[in-house]
TIDRENFI-631462 format. One line per 4 residues: number of its first residue (from 1); for each residue x, y, z of N, C-alpha, C. Coordinates in steps of 0.2 Angstrom, whole numbers, plus 5000, padded with zeros to 4 digits. Last residue first. Layout:
N
NUM> X/Y/Z/X/Y/Z/X/Y/Z; ... .
END
This chain:
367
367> 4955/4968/4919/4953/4972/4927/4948/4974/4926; 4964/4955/4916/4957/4959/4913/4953/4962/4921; 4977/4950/4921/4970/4948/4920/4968/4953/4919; 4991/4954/4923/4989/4953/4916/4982/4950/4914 .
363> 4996/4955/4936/4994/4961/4932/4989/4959/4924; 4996/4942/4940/4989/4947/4940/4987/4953/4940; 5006/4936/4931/5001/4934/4933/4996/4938/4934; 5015/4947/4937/5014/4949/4931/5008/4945/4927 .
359> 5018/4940/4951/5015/4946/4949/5012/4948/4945; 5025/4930/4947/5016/4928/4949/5013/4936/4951; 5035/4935/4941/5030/4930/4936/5024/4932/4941; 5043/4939/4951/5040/4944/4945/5033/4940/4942 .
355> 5046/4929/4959/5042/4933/4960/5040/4938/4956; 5054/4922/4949/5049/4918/4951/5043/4922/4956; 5064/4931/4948/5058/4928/4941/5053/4926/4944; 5071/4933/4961/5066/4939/4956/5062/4937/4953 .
351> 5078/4925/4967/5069/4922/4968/5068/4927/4964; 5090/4923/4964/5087/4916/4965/5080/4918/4964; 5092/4936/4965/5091/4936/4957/5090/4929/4959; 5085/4947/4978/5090/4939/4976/5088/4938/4970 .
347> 5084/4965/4973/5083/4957/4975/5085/4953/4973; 5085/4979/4981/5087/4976/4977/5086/4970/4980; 5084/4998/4982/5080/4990/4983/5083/4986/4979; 5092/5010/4989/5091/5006/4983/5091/5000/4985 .
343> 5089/5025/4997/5091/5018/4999/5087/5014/4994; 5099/5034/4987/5098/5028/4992/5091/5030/4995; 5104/5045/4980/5102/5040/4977/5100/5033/4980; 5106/5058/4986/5109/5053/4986/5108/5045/4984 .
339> 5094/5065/4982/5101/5066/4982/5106/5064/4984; 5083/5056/4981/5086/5059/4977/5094/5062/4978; 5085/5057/4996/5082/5047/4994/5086/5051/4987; 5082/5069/5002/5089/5063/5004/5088/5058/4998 .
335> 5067/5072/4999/5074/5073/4996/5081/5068/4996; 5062/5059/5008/5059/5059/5002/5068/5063/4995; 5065/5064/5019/5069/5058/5017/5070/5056/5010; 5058/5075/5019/5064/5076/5020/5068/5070/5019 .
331> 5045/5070/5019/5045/5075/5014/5056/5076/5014; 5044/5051/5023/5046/5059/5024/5047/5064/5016; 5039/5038/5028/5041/5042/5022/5039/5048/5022; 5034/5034/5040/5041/5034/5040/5044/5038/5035 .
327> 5020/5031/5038/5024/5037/5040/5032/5037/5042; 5021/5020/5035/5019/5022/5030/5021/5027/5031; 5021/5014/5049/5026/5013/5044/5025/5016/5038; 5012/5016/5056/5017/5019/5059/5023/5018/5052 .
323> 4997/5021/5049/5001/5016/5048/5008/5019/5051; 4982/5028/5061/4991/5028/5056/4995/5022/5054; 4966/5024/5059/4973/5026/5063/4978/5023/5058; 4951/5037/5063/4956/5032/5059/4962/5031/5061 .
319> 4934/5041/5066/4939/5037/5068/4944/5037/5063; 4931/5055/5061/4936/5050/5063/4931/5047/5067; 4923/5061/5046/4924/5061/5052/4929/5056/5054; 4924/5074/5033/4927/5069/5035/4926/5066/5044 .
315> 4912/5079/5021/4914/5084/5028/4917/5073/5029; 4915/5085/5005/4915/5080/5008/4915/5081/5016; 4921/5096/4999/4914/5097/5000/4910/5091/5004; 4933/5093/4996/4933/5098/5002/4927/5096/5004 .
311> 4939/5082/4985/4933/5082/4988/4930/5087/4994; 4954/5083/4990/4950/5083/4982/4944/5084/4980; 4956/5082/5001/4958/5089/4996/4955/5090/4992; 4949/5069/5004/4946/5078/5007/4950/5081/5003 .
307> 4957/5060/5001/4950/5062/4997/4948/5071/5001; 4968/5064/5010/4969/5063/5002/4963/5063/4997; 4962/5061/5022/4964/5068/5019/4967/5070/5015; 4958/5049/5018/4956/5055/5021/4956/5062/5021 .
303> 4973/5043/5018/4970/5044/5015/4962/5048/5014; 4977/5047/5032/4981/5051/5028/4975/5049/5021; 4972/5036/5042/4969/5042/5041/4972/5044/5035; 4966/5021/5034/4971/5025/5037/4973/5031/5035 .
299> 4951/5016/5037/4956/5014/5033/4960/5020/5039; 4935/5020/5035/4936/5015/5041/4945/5012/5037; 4930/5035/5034/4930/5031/5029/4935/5027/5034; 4913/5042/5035/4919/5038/5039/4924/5034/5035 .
295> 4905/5058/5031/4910/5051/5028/4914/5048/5036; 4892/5067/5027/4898/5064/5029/4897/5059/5030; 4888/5068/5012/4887/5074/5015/4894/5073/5023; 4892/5060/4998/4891/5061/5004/4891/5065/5008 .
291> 4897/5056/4982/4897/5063/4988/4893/5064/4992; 4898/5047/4974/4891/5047/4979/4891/5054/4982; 4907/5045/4968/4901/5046/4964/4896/5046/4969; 4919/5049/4976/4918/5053/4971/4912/5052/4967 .
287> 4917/5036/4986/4915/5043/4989/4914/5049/4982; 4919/5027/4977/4911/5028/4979/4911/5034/4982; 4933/5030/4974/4929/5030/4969/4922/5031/4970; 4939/5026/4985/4940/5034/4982/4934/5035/4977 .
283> 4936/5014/4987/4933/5019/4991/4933/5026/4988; 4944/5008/4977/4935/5007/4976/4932/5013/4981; 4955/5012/4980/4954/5012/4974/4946/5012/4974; 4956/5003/4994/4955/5011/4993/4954/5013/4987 .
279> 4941/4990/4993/4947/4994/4991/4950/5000/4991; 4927/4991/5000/4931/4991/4994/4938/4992/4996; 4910/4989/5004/4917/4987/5008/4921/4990/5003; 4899/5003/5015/4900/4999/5005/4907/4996/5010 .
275> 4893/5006/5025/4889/5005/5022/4892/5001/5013; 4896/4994/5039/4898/4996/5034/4892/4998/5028; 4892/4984/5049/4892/4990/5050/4892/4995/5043; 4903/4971/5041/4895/4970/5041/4892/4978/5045 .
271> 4914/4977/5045/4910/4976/5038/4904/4975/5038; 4917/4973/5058/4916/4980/5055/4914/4984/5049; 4915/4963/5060/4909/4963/5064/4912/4973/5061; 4926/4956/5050/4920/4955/5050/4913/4959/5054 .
267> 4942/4970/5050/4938/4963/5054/4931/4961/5053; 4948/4974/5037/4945/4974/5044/4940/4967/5047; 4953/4973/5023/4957/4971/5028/4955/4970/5035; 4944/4978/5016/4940/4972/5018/4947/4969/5022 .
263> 4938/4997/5021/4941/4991/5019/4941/4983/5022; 4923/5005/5022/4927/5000/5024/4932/4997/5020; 4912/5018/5025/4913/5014/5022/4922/5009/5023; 4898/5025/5032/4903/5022/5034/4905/5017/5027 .
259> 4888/5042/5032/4888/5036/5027/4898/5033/5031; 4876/5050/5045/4882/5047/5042/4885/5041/5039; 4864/5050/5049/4864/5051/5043/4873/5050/5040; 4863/5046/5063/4861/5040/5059/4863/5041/5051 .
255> 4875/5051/5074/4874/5053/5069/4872/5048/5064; 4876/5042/5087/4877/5048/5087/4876/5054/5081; 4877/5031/5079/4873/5031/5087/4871/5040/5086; 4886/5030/5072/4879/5029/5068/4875/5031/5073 .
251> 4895/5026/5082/4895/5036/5076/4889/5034/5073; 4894/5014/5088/4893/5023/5091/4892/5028/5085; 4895/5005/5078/4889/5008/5079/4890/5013/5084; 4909/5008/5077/4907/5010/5071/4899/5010/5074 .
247> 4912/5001/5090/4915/5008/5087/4909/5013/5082; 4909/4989/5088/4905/4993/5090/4909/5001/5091; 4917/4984/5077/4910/4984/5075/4907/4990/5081; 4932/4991/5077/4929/4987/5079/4921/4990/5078 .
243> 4950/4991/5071/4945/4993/5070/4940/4989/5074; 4962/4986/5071/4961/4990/5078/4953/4992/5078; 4964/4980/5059/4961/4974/5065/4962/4980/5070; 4972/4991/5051/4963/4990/5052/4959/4985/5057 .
239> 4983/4991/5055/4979/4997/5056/4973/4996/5056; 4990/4979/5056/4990/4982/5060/4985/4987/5064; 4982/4965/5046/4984/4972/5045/4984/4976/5053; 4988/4948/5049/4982/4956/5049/4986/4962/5048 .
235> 4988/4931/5047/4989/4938/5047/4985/4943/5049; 4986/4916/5048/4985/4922/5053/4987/4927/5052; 4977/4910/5029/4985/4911/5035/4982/4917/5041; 4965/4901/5023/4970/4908/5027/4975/4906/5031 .
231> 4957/4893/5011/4962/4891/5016/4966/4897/5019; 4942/4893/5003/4947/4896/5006/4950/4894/5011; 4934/4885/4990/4935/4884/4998/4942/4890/5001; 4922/4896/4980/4929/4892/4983/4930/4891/4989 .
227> 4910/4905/4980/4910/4896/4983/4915/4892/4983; 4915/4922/4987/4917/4915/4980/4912/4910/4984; 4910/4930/4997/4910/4933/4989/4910/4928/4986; 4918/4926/5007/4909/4929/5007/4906/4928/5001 .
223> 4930/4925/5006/4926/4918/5006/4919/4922/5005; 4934/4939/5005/4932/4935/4998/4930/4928/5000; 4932/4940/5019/4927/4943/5016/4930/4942/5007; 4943/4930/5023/4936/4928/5025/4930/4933/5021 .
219> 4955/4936/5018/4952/4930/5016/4946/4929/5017; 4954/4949/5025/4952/4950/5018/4952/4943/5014; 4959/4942/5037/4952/4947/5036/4949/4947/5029; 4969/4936/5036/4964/4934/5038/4959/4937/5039 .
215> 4983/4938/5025/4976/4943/5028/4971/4938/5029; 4992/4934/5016/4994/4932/5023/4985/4937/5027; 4984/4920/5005/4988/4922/5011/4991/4930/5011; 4974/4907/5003/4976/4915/5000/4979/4916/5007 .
211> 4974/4893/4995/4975/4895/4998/4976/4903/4999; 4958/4886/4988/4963/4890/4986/4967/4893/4992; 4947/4875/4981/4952/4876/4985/4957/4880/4983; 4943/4871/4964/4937/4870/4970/4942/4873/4979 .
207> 4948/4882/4953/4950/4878/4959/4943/4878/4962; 4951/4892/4943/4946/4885/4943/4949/4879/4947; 4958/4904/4945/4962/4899/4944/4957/4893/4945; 4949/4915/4947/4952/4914/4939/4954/4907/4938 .
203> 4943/4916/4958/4940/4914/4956/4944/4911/4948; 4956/4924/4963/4955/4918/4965/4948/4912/4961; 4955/4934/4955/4962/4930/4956/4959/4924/4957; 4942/4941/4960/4942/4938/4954/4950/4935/4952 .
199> 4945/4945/4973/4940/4937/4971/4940/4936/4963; 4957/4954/4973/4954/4948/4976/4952/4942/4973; 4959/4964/4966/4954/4960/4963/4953/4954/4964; 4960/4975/4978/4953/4977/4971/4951/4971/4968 .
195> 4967/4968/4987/4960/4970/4987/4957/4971/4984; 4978/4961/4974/4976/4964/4981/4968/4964/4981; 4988/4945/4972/4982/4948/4970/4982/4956/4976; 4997/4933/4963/4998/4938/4967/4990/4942/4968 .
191> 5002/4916/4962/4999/4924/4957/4998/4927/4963; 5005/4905/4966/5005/4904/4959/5004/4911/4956; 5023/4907/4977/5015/4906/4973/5013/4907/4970; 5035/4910/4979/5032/4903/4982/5025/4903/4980 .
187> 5038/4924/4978/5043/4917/4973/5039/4912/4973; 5031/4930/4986/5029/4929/4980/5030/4924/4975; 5042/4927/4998/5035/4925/4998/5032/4925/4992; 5051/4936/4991/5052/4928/4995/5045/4926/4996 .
183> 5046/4948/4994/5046/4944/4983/5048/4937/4986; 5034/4948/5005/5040/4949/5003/5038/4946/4995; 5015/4956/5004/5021/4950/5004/5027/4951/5001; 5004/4962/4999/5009/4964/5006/5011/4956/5007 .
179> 4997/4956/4987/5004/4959/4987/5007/4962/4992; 4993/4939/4992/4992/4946/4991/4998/4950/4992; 4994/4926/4984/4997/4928/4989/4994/4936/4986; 4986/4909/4982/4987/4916/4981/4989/4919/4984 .
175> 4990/4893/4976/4990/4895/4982/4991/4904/4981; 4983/4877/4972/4984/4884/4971/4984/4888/4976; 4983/4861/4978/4978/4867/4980/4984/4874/4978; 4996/4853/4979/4990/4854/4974/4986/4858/4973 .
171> 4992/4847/4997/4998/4847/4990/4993/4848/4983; 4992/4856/5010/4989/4853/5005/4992/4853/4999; 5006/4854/5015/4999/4850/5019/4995/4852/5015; 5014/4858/5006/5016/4851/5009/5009/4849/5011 .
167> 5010/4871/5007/5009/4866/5001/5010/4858/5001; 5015/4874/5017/5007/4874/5018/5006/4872/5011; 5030/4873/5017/5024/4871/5022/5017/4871/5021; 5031/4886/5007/5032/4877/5006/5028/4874/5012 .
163> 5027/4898/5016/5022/4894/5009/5023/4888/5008; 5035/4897/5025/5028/4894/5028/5023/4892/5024; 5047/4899/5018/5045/4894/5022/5040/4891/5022; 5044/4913/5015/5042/4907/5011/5041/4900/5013 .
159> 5031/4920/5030/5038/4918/5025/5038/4912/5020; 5022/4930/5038/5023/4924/5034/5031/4924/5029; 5022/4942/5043/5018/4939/5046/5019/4932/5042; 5026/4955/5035/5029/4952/5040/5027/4947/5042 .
155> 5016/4958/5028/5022/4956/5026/5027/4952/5029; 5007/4964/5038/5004/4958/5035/5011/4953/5031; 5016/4974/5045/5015/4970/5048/5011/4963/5044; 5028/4981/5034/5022/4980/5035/5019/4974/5040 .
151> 5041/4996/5034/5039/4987/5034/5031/4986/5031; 5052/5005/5032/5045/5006/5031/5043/5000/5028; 5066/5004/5032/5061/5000/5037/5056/5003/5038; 5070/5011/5021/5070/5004/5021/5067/5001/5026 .
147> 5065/5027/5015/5067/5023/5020/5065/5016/5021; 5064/5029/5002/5066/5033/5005/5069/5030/5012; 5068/5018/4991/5063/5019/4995/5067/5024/5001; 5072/5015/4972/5072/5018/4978/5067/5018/4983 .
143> 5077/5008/4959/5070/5009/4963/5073/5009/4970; 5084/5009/4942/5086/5010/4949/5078/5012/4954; 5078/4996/4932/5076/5003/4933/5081/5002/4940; 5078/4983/4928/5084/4986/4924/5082/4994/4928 .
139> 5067/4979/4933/5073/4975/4936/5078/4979/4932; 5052/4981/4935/5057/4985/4933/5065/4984/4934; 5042/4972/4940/5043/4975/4937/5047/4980/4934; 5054/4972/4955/5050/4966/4951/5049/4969/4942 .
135> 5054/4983/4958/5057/4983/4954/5058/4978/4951; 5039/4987/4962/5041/4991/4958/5048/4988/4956; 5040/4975/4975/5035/4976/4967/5036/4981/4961; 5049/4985/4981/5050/4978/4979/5047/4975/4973 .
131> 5039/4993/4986/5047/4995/4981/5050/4991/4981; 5029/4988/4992/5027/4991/4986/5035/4991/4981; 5038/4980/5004/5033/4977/4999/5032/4982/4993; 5039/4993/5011/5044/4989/5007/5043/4986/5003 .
127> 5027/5007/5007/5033/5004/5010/5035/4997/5006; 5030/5022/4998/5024/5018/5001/5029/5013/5007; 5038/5029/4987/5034/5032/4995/5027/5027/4995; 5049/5025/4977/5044/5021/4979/5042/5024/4988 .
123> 5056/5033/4961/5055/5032/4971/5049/5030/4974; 5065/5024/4948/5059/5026/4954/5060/5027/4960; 5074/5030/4937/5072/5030/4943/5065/5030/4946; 5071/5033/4923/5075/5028/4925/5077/5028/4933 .
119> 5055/5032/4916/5061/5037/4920/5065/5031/4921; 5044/5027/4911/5050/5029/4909/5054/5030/4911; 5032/5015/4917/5036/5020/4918/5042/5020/4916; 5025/5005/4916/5023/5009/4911/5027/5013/4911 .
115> 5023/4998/4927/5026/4993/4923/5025/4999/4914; 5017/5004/4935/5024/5002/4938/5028/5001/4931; 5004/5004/4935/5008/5011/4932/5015/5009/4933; 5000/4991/4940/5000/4994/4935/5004/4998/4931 .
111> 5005/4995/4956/5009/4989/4953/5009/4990/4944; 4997/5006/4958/5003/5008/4958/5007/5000/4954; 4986/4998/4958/4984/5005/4952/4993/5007/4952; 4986/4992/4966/4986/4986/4960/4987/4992/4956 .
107> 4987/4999/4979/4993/4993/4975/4992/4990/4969; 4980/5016/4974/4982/5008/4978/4986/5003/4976; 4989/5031/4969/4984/5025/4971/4985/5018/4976; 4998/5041/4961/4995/5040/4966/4990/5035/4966 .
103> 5012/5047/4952/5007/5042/4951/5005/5041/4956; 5021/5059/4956/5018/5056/4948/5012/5053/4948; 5019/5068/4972/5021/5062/4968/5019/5064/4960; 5021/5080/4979/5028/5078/4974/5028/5071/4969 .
99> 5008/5083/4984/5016/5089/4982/5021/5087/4977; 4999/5074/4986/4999/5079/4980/5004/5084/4978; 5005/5065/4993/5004/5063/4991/5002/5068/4985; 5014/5074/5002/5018/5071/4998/5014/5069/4992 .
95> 5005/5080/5009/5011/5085/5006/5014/5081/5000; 4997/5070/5014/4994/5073/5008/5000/5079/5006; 5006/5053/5016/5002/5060/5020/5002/5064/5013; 5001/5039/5008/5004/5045/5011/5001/5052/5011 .
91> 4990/5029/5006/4991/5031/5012/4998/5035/5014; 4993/5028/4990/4985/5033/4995/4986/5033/5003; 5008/5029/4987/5001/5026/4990/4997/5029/4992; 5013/5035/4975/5016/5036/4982/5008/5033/4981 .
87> 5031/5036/4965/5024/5032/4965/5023/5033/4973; 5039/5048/4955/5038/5047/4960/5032/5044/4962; 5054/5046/4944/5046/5048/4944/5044/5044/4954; 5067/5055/4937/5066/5049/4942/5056/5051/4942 .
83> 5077/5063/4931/5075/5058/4926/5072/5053/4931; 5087/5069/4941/5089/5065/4939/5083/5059/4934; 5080/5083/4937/5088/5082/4937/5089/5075/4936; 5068/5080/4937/5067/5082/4931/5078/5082/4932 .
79> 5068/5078/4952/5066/5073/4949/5067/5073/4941; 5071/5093/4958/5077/5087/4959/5075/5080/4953; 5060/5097/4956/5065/5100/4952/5071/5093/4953; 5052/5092/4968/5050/5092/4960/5056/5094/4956 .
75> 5061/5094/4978/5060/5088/4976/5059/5087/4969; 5061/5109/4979/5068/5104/4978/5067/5097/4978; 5047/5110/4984/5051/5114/4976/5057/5109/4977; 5044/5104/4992/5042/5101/4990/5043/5103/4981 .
71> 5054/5111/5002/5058/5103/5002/5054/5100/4995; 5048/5123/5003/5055/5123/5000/5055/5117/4998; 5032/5120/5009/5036/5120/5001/5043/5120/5000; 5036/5117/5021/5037/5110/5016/5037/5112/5012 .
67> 5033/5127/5031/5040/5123/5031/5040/5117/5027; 5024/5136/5023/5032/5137/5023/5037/5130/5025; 5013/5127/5027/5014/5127/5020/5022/5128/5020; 5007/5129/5041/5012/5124/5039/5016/5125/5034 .
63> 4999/5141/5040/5005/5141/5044/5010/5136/5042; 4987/5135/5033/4993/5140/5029/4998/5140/5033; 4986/5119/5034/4985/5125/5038/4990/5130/5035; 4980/5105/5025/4986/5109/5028/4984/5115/5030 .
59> 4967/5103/5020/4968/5099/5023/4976/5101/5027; 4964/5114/5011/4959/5111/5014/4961/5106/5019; 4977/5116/5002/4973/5121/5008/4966/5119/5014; 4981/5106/4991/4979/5104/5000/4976/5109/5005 .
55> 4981/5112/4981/4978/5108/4981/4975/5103/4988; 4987/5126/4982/4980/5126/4980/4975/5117/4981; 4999/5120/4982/4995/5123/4991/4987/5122/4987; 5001/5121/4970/5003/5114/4973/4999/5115/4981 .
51> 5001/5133/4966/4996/5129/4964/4995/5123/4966; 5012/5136/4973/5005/5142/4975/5000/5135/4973; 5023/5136/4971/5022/5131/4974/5014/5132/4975; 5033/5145/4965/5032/5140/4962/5027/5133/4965 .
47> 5028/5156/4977/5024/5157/4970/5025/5152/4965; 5035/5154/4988/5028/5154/4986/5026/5153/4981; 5048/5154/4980/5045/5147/4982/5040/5147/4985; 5049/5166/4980/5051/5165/4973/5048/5155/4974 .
43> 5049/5170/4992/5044/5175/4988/5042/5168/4982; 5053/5158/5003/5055/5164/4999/5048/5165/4994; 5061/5148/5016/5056/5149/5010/5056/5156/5009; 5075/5137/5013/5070/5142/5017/5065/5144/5011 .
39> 5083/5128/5008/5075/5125/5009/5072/5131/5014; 5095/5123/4993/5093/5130/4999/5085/5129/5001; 5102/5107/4991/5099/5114/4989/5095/5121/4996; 5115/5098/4994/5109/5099/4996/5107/5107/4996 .
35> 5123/5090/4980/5123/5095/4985/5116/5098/4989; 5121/5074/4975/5122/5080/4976/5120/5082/4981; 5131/5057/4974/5127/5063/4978/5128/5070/4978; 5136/5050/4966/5132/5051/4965/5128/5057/4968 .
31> 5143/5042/4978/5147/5047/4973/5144/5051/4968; 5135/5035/4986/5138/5042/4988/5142/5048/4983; 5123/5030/4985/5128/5030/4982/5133/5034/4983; 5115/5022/5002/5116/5026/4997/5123/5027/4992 .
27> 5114/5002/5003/5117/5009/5006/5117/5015/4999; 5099/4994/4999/5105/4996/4998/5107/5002/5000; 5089/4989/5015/5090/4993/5007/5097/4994/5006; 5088/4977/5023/5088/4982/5022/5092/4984/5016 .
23> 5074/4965/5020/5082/4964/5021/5082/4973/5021; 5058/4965/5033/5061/4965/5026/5069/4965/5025; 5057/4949/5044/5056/4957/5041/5061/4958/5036; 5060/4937/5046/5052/4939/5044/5052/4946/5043 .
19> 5068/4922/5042/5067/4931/5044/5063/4933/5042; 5065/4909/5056/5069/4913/5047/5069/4920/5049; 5064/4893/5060/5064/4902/5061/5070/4906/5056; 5054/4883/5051/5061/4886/5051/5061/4893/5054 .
15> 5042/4874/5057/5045/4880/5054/5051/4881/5057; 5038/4861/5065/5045/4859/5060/5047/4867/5057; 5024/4865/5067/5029/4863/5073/5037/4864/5070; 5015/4873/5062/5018/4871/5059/5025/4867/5068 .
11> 5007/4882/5069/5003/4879/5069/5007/4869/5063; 5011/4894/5072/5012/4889/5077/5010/4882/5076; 5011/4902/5060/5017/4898/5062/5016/4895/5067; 4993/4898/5053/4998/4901/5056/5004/4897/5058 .
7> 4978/4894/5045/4983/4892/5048/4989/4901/5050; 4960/4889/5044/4966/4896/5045/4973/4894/5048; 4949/4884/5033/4957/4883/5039/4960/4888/5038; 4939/4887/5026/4938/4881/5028/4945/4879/5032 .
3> 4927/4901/5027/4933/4899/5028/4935/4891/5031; 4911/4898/5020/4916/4900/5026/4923/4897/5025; 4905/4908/5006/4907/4901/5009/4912/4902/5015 .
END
């Protein structure tokens, strides 16, 4: 079904200019801070790290290895110091994402495992919205993000404000907010969703009408999917609205035997080019049951080369581009983050519950 209104901030004359990007993190602890350990490399940090290489040699160049093992021996070691677990998003770079993390995935697979973790630390390598979700979740845990202005452009893109406004103009219409949204944003709606269970969020709530917000891309590809009315806000994804339909028929041009596959943040005419749409969770998955000779996988590079370690026998082709913010998170911020215990995420206890709840709403359907 088509989209039946797409709104955005200009479309409100009375919005409140507020603040549209994330607050900054709390300052590190300093009294808590240890010493910064030895990061040359050495016989003794090849060989703790030999199986940790085994696992990216196919996507890291042996020359590189020496200047991250040290950092990626004094992270692991550092996490067993301070009892900390490491969740890292499929769109970190692959040192990180196979070097150091615990738990690796998409938003719904990191929001899941959030709510499982022991440690009394989290570090949250994704960006701001993710380590905000984590401590929704975890409100008695210390949750870290190596660096605080690892934002998002779809996060940015709306504010609570413009939740109560768009409830004003339809009053009564349930309203779903995808997890690249502030916990100020979350506060204001009835449940949370990402791309893996999109349409079954919004199908749950037995609404002839639902508002979903902030992605005008991945609105329009769940109106494809439901007979609900969809109501969007203007948002988009930085990385994936650069994508375009005829991009994608070049490489088909050029090679008919190459398989394309998409997330549903991208734009219509690059879907429809597509051979499967999904989630990264879904894309990891179809590339692991299908193994394709080659791949475009139409998302952000570093995931790419997060299935490529794992799948070598995959041959990857470009296009892809960078979330400038998701590289913010460093192998070297990553340490800092542990040995000084910053920069700790914390929320206005006015919105936490009411932003925990519509999360815990959509962790708590049957996936």
């Amino acid at each position: 079904m088509p989209i039946t209104g797409i709104y955005g901030p200009d479309d409100f004359a009375n919005r409140p200019q507020g603040q549209t990007s994330f607050p900054r993190a709390a300052p590190a602890r300093r009294a808590a801070a240890l010493p910064k350990p030895s990061l040359e490399w050495t016989p003794e940090v090849e060989q703790a790290t030999a199986s940790l290489y085994e696992r990216v040699k196919h996507v890291i160049p042996p020359i590189e290895w020496p200047t991250m093992a040290p950092t990626i021996k004094a992270i692991n070691e550092l996490k067993i110091a301070r009892n900390a677990v490491i969740l890292a998003h499929n769109y970190q770079a692959p040192e990180i994402f196979h070097g150091v993390a615990d738990i690796g995935g998409d938003s719904l697979q990191l929001a899941v495992e959030a709510t499982k973790v022991k440690a009394d630390i989290i570090v949250q390598c994704g960006v701001h919205f993710m380590a905000e979700t984590s401590k929704l979740l975890n409100p008695d845990k210390t949750v870290l993000i190596p660096d605080s202005r690892a934002g998002c452009s779809l996060a940015a893109s709306i504010t609570g404000a413009d939740v109560r406004l768009l409830r004003e103009k339809f009053p009564g219409v349930p309203v779903v907010a995808y997890v690249n949204t502030s916990a100020e944003v979350k506060a204001e709606v009835d449940i949370c969703c990402t791309s893996s269970n999109a349409v079954q969020v919004v199908e749950s709530l037995n609404a002839p009408s639902v508002i979903f917000l902030p992605d005008r891309y991945l609105a329009t590809y769940v109106a494809s999917k439901t007979d609900v009315k969809i109501i969007a806000w203007k948002g988009a994804c930085e990385v994936h609205e650069r994508f375009t339909g005829d991009e994608l028929r070049g490489l088909r041009e050029a090679d008919p035997s190459v398989q394309i596959i998409a997330h549903p943040e991208c734009p219509p005419d690059v879907l429809a080019e597509a051979d499967f749409t999904g989630s990264t969770a879904h894309m990891i998955n179809w590339v692991r049951a299908r193994r394709p000779r080659r791949l475009v996988m139409i998302t952000e590079c570093s995931m790419a080369d997060n299935v490529r370690a794992e799948l070598p026998d995959v041959e990857m082709l470009r296009p892809c581009n960078l979330c400038p913010h998701m590289k913010r998170i460093t192998l070297a911020n990553i340490l800092d983050s542990l040995l000084t215990l910053g920069e700790e995420v914390t929320i206005d206890p006015a919105i936490s519950e009411r932003a925990r709840r519509s999360v815990e709403r959509m962790i708590n359907l049957k996936h």
